[in-house]
C-alpha positions as CSV (number, residue, x, y, z in Angstrom):
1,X,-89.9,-71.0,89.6
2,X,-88.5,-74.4,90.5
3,X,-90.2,-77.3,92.0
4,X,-89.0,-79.8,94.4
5,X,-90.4,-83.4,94.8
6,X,-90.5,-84.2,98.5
7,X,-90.6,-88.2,99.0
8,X,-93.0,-89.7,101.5
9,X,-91.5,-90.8,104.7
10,X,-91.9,-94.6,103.8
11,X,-90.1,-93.9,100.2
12,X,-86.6,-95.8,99.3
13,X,-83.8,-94.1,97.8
14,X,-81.8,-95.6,96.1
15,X,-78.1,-95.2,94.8
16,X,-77.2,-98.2,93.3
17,X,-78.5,-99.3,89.8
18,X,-78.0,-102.9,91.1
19,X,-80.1,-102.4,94.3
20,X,-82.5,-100.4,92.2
21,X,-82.9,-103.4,89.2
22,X,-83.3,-105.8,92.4
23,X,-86.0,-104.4,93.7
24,X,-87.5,-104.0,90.8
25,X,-87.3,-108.1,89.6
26,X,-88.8,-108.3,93.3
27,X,-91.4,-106.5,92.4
28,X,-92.6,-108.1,89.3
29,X,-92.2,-111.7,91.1
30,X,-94.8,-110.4,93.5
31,X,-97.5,-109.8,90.8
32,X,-96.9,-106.3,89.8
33,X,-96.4,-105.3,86.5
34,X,-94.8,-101.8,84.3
35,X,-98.0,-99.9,83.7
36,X,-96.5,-96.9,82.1
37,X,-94.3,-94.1,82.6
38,X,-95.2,-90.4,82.7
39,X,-93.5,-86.7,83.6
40,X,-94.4,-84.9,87.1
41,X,-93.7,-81.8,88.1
42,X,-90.5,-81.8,90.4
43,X,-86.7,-82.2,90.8
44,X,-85.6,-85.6,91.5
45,X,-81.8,-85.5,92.2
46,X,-79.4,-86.8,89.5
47,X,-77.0,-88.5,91.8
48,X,-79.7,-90.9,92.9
49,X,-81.0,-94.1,90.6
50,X,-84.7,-93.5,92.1
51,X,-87.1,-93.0,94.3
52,X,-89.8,-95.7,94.9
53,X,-93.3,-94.9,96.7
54,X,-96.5,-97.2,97.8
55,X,-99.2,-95.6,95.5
56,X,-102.9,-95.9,95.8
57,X,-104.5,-94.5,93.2
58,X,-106.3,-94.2,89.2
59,X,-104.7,-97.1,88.2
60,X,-105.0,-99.6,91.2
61,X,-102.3,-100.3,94.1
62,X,-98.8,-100.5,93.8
63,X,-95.3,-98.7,93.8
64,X,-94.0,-95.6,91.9
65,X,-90.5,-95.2,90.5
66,X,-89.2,-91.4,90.3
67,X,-85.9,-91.3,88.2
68,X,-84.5,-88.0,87.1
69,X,-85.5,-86.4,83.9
70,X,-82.6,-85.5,82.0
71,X,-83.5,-83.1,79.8
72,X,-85.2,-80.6,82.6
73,X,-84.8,-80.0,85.9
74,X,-88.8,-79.1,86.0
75,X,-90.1,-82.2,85.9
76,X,-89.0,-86.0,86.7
77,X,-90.4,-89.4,85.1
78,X,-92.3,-91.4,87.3
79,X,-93.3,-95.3,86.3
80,X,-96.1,-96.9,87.7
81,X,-95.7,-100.7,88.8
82,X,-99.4,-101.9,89.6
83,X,-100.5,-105.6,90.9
84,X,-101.7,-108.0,88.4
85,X,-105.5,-108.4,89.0
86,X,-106.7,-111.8,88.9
């Protein structure tokens, strides 16, 4: 059985590692930080850099970033970028 990993409706996609690594050095000018990275179950599409989500949640508020997993197509990596608390 395969699993699919359906992105909320206020995800970004995106294409372009450039875009992607942008985003990203956004991100961590705004306060957030790399928490750590972990596998869920799902297929995220290898022709895509990632996928990146709001998250509320365990480890506080912030984004997640969904990248393909290349060595399965049951699962896909997902990094968690929380805010820095003061």
């Amino acid at each position: 059985m395969s699993f699919k990993f359906y992105p909320s409706a206020d995800a970004l996609t995106f294409i372009d590692n450039d875009l992607l690594n942008d985003y990203l050095d956004s991100l961590k000018t705004q306060g957030y930080t790399r928490l750590h990275d972990a596998y869920s179950g799902g297929y995220v599409k290898r022709t895509i850099e990632g996928i990146i989500q709001p998250y509320k949640g365990r480890y506080g508020e912030g984004y997640t970033l969904h990248t393909p997993a290349w060595n399965t197509t049951k699962y896909h990596i997902v990094t968690y970028y929380v805010k820095e608390e003061n």
